[in-house]
C-alpha positions in Angstrom: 32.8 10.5 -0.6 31.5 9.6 -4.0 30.6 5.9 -4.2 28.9 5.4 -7.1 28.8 6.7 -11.0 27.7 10.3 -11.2 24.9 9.2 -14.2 23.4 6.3 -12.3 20.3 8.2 -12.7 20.4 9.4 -15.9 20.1 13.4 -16.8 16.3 13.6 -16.2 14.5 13.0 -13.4 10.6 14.0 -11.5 10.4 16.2 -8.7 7.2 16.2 -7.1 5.2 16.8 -3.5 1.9 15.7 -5.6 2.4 11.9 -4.3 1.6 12.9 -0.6 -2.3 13.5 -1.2 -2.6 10.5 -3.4 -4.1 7.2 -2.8 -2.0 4.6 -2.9 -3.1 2.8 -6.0 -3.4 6.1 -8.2 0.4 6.4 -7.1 1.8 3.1 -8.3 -0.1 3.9 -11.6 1.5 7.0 -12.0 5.1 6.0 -10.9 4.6 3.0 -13.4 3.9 5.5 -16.5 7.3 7.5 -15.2 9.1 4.9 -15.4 7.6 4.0 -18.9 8.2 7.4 -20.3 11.9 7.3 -19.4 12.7 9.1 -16.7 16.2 8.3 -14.8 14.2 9.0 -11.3 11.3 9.9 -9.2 12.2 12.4 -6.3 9.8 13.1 -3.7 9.5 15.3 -0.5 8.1 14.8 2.7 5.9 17.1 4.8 3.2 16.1 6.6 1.6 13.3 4.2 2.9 9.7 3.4 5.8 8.7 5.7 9.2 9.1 3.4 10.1 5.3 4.3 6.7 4.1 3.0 6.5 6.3 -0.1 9.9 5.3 -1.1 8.4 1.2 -0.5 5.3 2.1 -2.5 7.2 4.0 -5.7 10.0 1.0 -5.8 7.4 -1.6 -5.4 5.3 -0.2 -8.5 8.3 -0.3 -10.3 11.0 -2.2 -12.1 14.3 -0.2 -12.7 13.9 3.6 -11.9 15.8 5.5 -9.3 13.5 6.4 -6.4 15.3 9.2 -4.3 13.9 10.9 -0.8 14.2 14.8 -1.7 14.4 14.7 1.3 13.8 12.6 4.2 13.7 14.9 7.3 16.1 14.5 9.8 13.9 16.1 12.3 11.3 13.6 12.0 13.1 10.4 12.7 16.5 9.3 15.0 19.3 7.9 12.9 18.9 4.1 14.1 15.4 4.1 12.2 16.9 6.1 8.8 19.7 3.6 8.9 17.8 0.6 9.3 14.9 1.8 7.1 17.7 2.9 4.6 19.7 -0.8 4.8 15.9 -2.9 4.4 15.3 -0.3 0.9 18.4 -1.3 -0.1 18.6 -5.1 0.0 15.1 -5.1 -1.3 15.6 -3.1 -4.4 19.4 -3.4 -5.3 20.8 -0.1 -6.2 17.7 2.0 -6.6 17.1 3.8 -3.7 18.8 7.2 -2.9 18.4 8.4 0.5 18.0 12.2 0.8 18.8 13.8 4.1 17.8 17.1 5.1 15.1 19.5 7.2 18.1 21.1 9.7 17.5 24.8 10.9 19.3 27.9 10.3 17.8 29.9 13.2 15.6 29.6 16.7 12.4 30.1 15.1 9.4 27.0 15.7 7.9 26.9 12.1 4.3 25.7 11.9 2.0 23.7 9.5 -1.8 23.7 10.2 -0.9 24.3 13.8 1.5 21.6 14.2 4.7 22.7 15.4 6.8 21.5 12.7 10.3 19.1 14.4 13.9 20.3 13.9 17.5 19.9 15.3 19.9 22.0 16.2 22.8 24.3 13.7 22.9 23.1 10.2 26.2 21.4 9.7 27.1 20.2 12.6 23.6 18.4 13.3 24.1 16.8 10.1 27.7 15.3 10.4 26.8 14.2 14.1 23.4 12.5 12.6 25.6 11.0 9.5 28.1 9.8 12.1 25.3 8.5 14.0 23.6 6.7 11.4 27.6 5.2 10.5 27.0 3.6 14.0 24.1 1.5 14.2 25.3 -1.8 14.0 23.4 -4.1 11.2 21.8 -7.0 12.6 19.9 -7.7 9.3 20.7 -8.9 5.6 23.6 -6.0 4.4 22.2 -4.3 0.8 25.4 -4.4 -1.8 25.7 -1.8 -3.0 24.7 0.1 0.1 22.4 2.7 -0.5 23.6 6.2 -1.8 23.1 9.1 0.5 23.0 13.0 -0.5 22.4 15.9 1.3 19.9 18.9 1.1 22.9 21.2 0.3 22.8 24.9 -0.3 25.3 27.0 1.2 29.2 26.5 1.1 29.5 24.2 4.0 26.7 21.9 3.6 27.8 21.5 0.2 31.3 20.2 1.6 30.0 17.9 3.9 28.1 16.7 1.3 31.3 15.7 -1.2 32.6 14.6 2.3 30.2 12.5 3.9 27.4 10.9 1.3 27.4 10.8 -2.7 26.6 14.0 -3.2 24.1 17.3 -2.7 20.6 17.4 -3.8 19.8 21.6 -4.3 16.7 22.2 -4.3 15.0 26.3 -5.4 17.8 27.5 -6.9 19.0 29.0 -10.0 21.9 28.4 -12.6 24.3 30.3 -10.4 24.1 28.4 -7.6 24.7 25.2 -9.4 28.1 26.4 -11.2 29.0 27.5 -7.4 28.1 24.4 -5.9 30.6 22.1 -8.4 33.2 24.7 -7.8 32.9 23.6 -4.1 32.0 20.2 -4.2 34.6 19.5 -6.7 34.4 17.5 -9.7 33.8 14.0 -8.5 30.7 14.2 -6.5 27.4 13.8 -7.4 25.2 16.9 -7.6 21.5 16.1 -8.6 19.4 19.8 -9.0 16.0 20.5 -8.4 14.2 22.6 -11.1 10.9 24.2 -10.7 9.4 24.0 -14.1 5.7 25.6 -15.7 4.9 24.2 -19.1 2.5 26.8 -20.1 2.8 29.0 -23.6 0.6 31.6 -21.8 3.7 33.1 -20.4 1.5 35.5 -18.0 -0.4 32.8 -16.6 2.9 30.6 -16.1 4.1 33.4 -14.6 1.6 34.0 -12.3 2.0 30.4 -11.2 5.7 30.8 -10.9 5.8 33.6 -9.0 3.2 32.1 -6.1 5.6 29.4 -5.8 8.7 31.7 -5.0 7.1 34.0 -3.0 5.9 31.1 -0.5 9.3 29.9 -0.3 10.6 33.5 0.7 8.4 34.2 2.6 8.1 30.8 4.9 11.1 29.0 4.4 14.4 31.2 5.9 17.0 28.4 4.7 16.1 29.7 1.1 15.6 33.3 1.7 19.2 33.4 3.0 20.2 31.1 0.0 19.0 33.8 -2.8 20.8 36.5 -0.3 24.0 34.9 -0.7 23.5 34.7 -4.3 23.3 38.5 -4.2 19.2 39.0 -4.6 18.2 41.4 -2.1 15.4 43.5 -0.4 14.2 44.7 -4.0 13.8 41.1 -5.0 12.6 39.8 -2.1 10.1 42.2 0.5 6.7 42.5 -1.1 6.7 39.9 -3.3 9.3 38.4 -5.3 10.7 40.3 -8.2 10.7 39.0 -11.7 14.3 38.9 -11.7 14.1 36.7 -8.9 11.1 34.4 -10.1 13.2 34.0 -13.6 15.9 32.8 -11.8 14.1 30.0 -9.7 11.4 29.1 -12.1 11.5 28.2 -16.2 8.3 28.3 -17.9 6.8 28.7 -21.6 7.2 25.7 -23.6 9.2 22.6 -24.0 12.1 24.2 -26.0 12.4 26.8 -22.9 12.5 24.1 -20.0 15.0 22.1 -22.3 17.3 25.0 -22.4 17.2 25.5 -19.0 18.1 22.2 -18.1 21.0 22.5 -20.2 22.2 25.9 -18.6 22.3 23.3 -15.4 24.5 20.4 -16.7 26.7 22.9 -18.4 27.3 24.6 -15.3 27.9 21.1 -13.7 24.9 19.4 -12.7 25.0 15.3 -13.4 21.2 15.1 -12.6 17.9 17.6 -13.0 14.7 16.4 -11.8 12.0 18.7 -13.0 9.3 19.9 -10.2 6.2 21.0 -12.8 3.9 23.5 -11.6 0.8 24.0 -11.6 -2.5 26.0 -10.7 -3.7 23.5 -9.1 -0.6 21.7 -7.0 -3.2 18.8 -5.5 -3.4 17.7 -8.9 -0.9 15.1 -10.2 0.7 16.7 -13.3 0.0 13.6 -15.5 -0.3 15.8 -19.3 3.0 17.4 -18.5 5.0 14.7 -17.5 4.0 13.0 -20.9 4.1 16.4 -22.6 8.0 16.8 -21.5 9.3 13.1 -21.8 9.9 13.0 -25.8 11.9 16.2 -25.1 13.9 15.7 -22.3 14.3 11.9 -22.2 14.0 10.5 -25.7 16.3 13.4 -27.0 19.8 13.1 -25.6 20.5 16.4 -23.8 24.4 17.4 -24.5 26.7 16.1 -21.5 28.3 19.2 -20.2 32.3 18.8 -20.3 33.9 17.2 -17.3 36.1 20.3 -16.3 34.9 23.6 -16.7 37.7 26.8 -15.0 35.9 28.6 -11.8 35.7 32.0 -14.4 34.2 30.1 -16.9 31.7 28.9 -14.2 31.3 32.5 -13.1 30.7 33.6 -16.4 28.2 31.3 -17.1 26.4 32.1 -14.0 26.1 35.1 -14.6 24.7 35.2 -18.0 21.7 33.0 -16.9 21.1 35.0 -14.2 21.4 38.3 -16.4 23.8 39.9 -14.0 
């Protein structure tokens, strides 16, 4: 259910969980300078930090024309009357920038914890979601009505979220995965929705030091988070990639690092598989640190040189083929 252009938010965008430790002020600051070196949008997640309503308030209020995009608002952590009206008073405040990311729905029984805290979640993947969309659909609007109403995506990975997704909202937001996935995931959604793509990035010419940060990010999302693990399955990784540690194979696939020529290429691999929109998640030794040089460091490469737009209609072996020679399969 596409209802907006596919490059509202240009090619380029910021991924980061770095926001959720920060004081306010040092926030607005940094979302100002974002916004100044040219990015098309600032994603963010949300754990246990800043609230995704009020982080979404504080980046749009700092600025003056970026995106600002929830990547993604848990739906476990709020019923659909507050993420509709929350979603309705972002959107009549700040015309057309706010893009409302839904996700955090389960793909087994297990009670996942952080710090202790018994982290929320609803029931089967799909079907929670449509019934919380169609829920959301319902609240009726006794406020001022945001035109445009804001978009909605969905934390998409597998083949039926990724419907839904072209379905229901604007489009799917993937987030830890490789080229592959991406060529699969237009296949699916078909050419019309919007499909914004999460890349984990380490700009770093010490390739064994990037690497070492790379491969502590995979490895906690393997090991912790059984959404992905299942993800990379389906993509064909296995046991050797997986138990232990994560392979390099695997790490290559997820991560880009070296230098800015490298994490340029790989953003290209992504809208020439069929990707409107990558927002680059940079990584770091030190992830409580707000990745200020890099951001700057990337910008005149990424955003001030015009990255190629990827042709509108690509065949499902040409896809494949591509896919495949990213992944080195």
């Amino acid at each position: 259910m596409p209802d907006g252009t596919r490059d509202e938010l240009g090619q380029v965008g910021i991924w980061t969980f770095a926001y959720e430790g920060q004081p306010a002020g040092i926030v607005r600051e940094s979302a100002a300078e974002l916004e100044e070196l040219g990015y098309g949008a600032i994603w963010y997640g949300e754990s246990f930090g800043r609230d995704t309503v009020g982080q979404a308030w504080l980046l749009l209020s700092a600025t003056r024309h970026i995106s600002v995009a929830s990547g993604i608002a848990n739906i476990a952590f709020r019923d659909p009357i507050a993420t509709a009206t929350a979603a309705r008073t972002l959107g009549e405040a700040f015309p057309g920038r706010y893009v409302l990311g839904l996700g955090g729905h389960r793909v087994d029984d297990t009670v996942h914890q952080l710090d202790g805290y018994p982290v929320p979640v609803r029931g089967r993947a799909v079907t929670t979601m449509r019934t919380y969309l169609e829920a959301m659909d319902a609240v009726p609007a006794h406020g001022p009505i945001p035109d445009p109403a804001p978009r909605r995506v969905l934390a998409a990975l597998g083949p039926k979220m990724l419907a839904l997704a072209a379905e229901r909202t604007w489009g799917a937001h993937p987030y830890f995965v490789p080229v592959e996935h991406t060529a699969r995931a237009r296949q699916i959604m078909g050419p019309h929705a919007f499909l914004g793509v999460e890349q984990a990035v380490v700009l770093d010419t010490d390739l064994d030091r990037a690497r070492e940060v790379a491969t502590a990010h995979v490895a906690a999302y393997v090991s912790t988070a059984p959404h992905q693990e299942a993800n990379v399955r389906r993509l064909g990784f296995g046991d050797e990639d997986i138990v232990g540690g994560p392979s390099r194979r695997l790490v290559d696939a997820i991560v880009t690092y070296g230098d800015t020529d490298a994490i340029r290429r790989r953003v290209q691999q992504h809208l020439d598989a069929g990707a409107d929109h990558v927002c680059l998640q940079v990584l770091t030794a030190d992830p409580a640190v707000l990745p200020d040089r890099e951001w700057r460091e990337l910008a005149p490469a990424l955003v001030s040189r015009q990255l190629r737009k990827a042709a509108p209609h690509k065949t499902a072996r040409q896809m494949d083929h591509l896919s495949r020679r990213v992944v080195g399969r």
